[in-house]
C-alpha positions in Angstrom: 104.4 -13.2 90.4 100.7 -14.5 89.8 98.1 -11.4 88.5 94.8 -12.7 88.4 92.6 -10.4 86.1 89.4 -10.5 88.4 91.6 -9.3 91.6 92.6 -6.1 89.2 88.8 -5.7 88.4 87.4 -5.7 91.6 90.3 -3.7 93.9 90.4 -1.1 90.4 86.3 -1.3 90.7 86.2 -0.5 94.4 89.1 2.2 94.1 87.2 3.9 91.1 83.7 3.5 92.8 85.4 5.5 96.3 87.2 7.8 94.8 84.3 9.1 92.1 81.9 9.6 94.6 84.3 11.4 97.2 85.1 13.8 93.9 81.3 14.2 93.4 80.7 14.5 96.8 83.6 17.1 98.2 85.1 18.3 95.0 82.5 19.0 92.5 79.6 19.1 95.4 76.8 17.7 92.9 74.3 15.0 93.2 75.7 11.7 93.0 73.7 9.2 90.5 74.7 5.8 92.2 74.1 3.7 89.2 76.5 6.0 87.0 78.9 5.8 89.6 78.5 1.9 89.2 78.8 2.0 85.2 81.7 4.5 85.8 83.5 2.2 88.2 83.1 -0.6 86.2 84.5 1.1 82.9 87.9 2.0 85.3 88.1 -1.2 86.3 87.8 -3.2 83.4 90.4 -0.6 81.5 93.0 -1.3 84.8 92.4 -4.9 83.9 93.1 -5.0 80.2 96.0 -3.0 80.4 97.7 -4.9 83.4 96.7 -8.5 82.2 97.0 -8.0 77.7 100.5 -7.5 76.6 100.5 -4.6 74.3 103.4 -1.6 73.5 103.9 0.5 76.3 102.0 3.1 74.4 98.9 1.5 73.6 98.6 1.0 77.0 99.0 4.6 78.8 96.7 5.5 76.0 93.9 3.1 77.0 94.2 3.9 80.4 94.2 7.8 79.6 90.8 6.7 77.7 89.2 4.5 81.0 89.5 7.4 83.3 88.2 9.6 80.7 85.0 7.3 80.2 85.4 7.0 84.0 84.6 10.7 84.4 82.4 11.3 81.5 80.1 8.8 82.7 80.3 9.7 86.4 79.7 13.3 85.7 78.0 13.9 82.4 76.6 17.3 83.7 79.8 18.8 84.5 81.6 17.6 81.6 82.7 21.1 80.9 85.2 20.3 83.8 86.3 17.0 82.5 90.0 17.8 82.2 89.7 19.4 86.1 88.0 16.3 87.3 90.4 13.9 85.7 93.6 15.7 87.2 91.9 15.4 90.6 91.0 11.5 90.0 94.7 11.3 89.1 96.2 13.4 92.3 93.5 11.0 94.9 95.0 7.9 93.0 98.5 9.0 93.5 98.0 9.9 97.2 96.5 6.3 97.6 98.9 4.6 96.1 101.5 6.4 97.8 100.0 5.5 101.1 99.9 2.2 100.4 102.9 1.7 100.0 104.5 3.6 102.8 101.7 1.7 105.3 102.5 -1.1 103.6 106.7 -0.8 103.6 106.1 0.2 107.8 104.6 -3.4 108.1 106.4 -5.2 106.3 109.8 -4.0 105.9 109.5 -4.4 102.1 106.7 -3.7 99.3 106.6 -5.9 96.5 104.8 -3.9 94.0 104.2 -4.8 90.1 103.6 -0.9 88.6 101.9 -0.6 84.6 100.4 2.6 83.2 99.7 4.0 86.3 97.9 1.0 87.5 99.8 -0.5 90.6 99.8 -4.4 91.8 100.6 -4.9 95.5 101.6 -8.5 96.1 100.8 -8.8 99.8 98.5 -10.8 102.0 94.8 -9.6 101.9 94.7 -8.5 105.2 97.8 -6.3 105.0 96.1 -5.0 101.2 92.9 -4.2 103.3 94.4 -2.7 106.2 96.9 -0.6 104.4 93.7 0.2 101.7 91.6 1.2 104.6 94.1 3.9 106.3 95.0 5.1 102.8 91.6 6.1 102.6 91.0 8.3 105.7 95.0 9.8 104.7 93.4 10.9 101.4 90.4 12.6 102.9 92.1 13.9 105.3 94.4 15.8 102.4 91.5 17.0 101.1 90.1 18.9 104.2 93.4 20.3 104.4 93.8 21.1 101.4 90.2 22.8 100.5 90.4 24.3 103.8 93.7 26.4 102.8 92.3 27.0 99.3 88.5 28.4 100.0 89.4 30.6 102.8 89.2 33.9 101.3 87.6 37.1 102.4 85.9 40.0 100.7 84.5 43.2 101.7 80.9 42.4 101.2 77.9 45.4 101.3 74.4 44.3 101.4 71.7 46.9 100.7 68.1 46.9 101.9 65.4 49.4 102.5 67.9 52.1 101.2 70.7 51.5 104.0 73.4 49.7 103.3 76.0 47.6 105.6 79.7 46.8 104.4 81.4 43.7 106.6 84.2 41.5 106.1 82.6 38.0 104.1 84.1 34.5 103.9 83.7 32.5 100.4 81.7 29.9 101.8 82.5 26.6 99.6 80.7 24.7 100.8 77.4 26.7 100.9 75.2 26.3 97.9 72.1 26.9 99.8 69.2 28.0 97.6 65.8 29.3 98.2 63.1 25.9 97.2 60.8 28.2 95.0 62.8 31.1 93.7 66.1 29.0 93.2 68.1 31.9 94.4 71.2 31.7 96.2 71.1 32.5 100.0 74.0 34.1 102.0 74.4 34.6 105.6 74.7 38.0 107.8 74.9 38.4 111.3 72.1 39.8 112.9 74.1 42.8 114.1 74.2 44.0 111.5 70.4 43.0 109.5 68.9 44.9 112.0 70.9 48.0 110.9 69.3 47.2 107.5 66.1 47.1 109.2 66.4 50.0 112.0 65.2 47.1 114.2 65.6 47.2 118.5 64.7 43.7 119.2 67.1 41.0 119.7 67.2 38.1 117.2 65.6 35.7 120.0 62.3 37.7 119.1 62.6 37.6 115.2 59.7 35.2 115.1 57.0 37.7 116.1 58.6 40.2 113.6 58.6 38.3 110.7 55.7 39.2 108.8 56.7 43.2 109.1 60.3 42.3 107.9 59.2 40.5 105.1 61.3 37.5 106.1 61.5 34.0 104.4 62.0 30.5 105.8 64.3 28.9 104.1 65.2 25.3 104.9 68.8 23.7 104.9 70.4 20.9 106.0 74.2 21.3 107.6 76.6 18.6 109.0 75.7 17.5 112.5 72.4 18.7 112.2 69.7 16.2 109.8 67.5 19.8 108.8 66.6 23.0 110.1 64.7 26.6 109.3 66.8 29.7 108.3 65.1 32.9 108.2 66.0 34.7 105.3 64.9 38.3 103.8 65.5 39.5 99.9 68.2 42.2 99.8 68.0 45.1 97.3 71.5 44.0 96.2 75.0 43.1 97.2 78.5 44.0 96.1 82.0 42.4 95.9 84.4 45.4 95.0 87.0 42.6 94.4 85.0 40.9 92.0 83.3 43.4 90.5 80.2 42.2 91.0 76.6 43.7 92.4 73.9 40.8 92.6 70.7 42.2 92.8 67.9 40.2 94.4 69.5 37.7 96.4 68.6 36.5 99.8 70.5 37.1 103.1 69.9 34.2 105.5 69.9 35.6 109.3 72.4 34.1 111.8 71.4 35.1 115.3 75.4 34.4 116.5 78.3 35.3 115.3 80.1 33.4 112.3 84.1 33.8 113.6 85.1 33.8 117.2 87.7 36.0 116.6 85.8 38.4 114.5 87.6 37.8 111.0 84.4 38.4 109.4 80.5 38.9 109.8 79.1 37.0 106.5 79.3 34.1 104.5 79.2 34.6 100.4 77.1 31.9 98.9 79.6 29.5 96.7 76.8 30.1 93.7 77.6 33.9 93.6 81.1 33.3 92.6 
């Protein structure tokens, strides 16, 4: 079998480059710098290819590609580099489920896989279309892991009570991952309540449909977001006294309660969402 060191690059450059910014993107949830995604994927992909195409002890090379996916990371994600060993047990799980993709798509093709494996870094010698097809659908089988698998491990409940104007409400809240919402000028984190139950906190006999022309007597903030399936949009928003988490021992004073005019769980599991940033 033929290995031809810029076909390693560039599949190793394209894998890296994916599978950084879906890591940025729906693991760490942080900006994603394009150009040190680039350098990042480029580092991976020229460590796959010195490994798979210089002969050197079997050592020598695990260790160099323990090295490019450290770089990899490092570079990628300077800011969270507190988290580097986190990050680099996560690049290595998405490459695994990849690989292992591959090669059941592939073996469901054609029958067999011929496969050349070295430090981790994997060769498929198939035609290019079969590669790009079997590439392609091992792509939407690792995000779809990932929804799964985030989904089972972020749903957690707390009993949540959010004081205001010296009353105080106590519902059932859902850790909200994927909310990092902050308020533009303060940089405070911003929760969500029902409306039920703000206008207990503010002894208030409207419905939320008329909000608007109360605003200025609640002391209400527009706050805006931007949410999947919708390109932006205005929350109002009022600062609580505080909140408390029992469970974490925590009370947060000053922190803003978005105002949802619906309700958050059809069946009623819970009536708030806990910023990600509080936790």
């Amino acid at each position: 079998m033929v290995v031809y060191a810029d076909v390693i690059f560039l599949i190793n450059f394209i894998s890296a480059y994916i599978m950084l910014y879906i890591l940025g993107k729906a693991i760490n949830k942080v900006r994603i710098r394009k150009k040190r995604l680039f350098l990042a994927s480029v580092l991976g992909a020229a460590g796959a290819a010195v490994v798979f195409c210089v002969e050197m002890p079997t050592a020598l090379s695990y260790l160099t590609r323990i090295l490019a996916v450290f770089l990899m990371i490092f570079t990628a994600f300077f800011e969270q580099r507190k988290q580097l060993l986190n990050q680099m047990l996560w690049l290595v799980l998405m490459s695994g489920i990849m690989i292992f993709s591959m090669m059941l798509i592939t073996a469901l093709i054609k029958n067999t896989v011929s496969v050349v494996i070295k430090a981790g870094i994997v060769y498929f010698d198939i035609p290019p279309k079969v590669f790009l097809f079997a590439f392609i659908l091992s792509y939407f089988v690792l995000i779809f892991f990932l929804k799964v698998f985030k989904n089972r491990k972020n749903k957690k409940y707390y009993i949540m009570s959010v004081t205001h104007n010296d009353k105080t409400v106590t519902v059932t809240a859902l850790f909200d991952s994927g909310n990092l919402l902050k308020e533009p000028v303060t940089g405070k984190y911003v929760s969500i309540l029902e409306w039920d139950y703000v206008k207990k906190l503010f002894g208030a006999e409207y419905e939320f449909s008329d909000i608007e022309n109360h605003a200025e007597e609640m002391k209400l903030w527009v706050i805006p977001f931007n949410s999947i399936g919708n390109s932006s949009g205005m929350l109002f928003a009022f600062l609580a006294d505080n909140i408390t988490i029992p469970e974490e021992k925590k009370i947060i004073d000053k922190t803003f309660i978005g105002i949802y005019g619906g309700v958050l769980s059809k069946n009623k599991e819970y009536h708030a969402l806990i910023n990600a940033g509080l936790l």
